[in-house]
N, C-alpha and C positions, 0 to 999 in steps of 0.2 A: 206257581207250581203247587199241584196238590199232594201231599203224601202218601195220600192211599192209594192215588192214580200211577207211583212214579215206582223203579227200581230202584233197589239200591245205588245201583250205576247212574242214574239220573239226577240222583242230588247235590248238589255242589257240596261242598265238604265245609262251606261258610258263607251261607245266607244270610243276608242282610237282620234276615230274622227269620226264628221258626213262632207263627201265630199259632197259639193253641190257644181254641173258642175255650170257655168254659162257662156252662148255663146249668140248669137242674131240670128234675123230673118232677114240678110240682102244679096243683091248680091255678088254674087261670079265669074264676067263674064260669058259668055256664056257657061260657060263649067261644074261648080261647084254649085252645091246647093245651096238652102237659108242658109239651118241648118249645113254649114260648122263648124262654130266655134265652134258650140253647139257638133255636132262630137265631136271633137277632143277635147272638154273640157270632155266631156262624157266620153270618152276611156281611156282618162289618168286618171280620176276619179277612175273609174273601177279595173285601174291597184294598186294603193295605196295600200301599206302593212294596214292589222289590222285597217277596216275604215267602216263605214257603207254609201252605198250610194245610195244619194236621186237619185228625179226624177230630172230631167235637168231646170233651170230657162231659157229658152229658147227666151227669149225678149230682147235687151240691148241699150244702148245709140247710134245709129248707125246715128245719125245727119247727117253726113257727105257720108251718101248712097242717098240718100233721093231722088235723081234723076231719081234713077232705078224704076221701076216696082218688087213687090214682096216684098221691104223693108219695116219693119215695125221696126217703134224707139219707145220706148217710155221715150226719154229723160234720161238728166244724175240725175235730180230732184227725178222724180218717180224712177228711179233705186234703189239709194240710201235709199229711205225709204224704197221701198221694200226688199231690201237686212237689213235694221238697223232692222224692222218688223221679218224676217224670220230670224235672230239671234238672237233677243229678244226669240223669239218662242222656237226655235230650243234647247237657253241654258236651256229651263224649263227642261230640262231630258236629251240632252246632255252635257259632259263636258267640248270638243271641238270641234269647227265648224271651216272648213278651206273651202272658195269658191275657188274654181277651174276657172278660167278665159281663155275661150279662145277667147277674143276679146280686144283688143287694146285699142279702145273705150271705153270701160267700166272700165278701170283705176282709173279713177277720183272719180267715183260713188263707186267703188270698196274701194280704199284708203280712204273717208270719212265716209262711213258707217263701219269699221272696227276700224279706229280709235272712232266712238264714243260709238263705241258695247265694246273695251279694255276700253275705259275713264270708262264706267259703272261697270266693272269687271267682264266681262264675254271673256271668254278665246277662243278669233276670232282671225283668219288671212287669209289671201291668195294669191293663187300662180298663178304665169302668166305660162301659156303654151306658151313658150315663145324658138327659137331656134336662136342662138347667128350667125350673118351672115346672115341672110334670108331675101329675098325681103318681099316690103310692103303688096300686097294683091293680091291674087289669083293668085302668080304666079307659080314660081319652085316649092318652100317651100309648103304652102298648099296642091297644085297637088298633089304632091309626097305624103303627110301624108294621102290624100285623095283616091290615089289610093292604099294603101297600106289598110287603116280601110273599104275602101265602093268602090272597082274598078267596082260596077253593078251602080253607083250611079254620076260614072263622064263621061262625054259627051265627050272624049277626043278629038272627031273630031272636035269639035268645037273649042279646045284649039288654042288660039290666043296670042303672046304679046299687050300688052297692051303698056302705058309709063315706062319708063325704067331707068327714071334718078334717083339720087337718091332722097330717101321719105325726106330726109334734103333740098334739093332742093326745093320741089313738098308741104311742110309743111307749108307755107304761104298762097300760095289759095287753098288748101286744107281746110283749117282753115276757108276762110274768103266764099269760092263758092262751098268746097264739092269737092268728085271725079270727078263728071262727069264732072268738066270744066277740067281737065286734063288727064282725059284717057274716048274717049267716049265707050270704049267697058267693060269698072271698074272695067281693071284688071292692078295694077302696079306691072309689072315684065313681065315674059317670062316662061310660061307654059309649053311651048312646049320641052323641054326638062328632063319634070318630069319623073321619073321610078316609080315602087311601090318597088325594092329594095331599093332606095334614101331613100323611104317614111316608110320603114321599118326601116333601119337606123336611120333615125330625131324622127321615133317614140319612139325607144329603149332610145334615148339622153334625150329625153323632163321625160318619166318616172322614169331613172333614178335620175336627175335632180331633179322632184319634190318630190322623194320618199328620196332621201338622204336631203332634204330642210325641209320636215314634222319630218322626225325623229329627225335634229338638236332642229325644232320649236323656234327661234328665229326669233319671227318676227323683222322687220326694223322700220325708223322714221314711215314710209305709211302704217304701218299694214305687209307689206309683207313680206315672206317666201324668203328665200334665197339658 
């Protein structure tokens, strides 16, 4: 069921789960959309057995884009409350709320406002769209998921490597200067070898993944799904 599509009268009063995507508005190099994350938190949302789903929270902590043009953050502060806010909300009529994350960045925001939505006794968690092995940002990984959900939506001719080393490496001034003092084009990895079979495959992984993780429902220390 979709929320935006439904009446009030249409919603069961206690869905298995209400899925709320949560991705951001940030760059994606020259090749990939703003609304990358939000995609693909969107899709795997979509996918979840026995769920009701929202409209997309499409803003996130993206601090560390802030160089580029088209990025918009609105901090991990504001995240948090408005994430603690919309599951306050959310438990009035539903029974479980699980966010859907598909940005990196919003972790922290994500883990605090779920821990203090459980401290209160309302039955939150949520799941990283997250594929085990994948470069840091916009490169294979992404591409591939990108041309597989929206190939009218990715610039491929533009696709470019970016820096390439690893994001353990690249996580100190990253932290302290943001992307763009390490990759000026703000894509870490190498695009250019994306497929949409790839991105079909890393799709099928990630839904699996979150679909066997919702049905356990054991969340972790951080709130999260496993």
């Amino acid at each position: 069921m979709w929320l935006a599509n439904s009446t009030w009268t249409d919603v069961r009063p206690e869905p298995s789960a209400l899925a709320v995507p949560v991705g951001s508005t940030e760059q994606h190099g020259p090749h990939l959309p703003l609304d990358t994350d939000t995609t693909i938190a969107a899709a795997v949302a979509a996918r979840l057995p026995d769920s009701v789903i929202t409209p997309a929270i499409a803003y996130g902590a993206s601090g560390e884009h802030e160089g580029f043009a088209g990025t918009i953050s609105i901090g991990q502060a504001a995240l948090e409350l408005l994430l603690v806010e919309y599951g306050r909300s959310a438990c009035g009529w539903a029974s479980r709320v699980v966010f859907v994350n598909g940005h990196g960045g919003n972790a922290h925001s994500l883990a605090n406002a779920v821990l203090q939505l459980r401290f209160e006794g309302r039955d939150v968690a949520w799941l990283p769209c997250a594929v085990a092995g994948s470069d840091a940002h916009a490169g294979r990984t992404e591409t591939s998921l990108m041309l597989h959900l929206a190939p009218d939506r990715v610039r491929f001719d533009r696709a470019e490597p970016g820096n390439t080393e690893p994001i353990e490496t690249l996580l100190p001034q990253l932290r302290t200067a943001g992307v763009a003092a390490v990759s000026a084009n703000g894509v870490l990895g190498d695009p250019t070898a994306a497929t949409t079979t790839e991105g079909a495959d890393l799709f099928e992984q990630l839904v699996t993944h979150c679909s066997d993780a919702l049905a356990r429902w054991q969340p972790d220390s951080r709130g999260m799904l496993r």
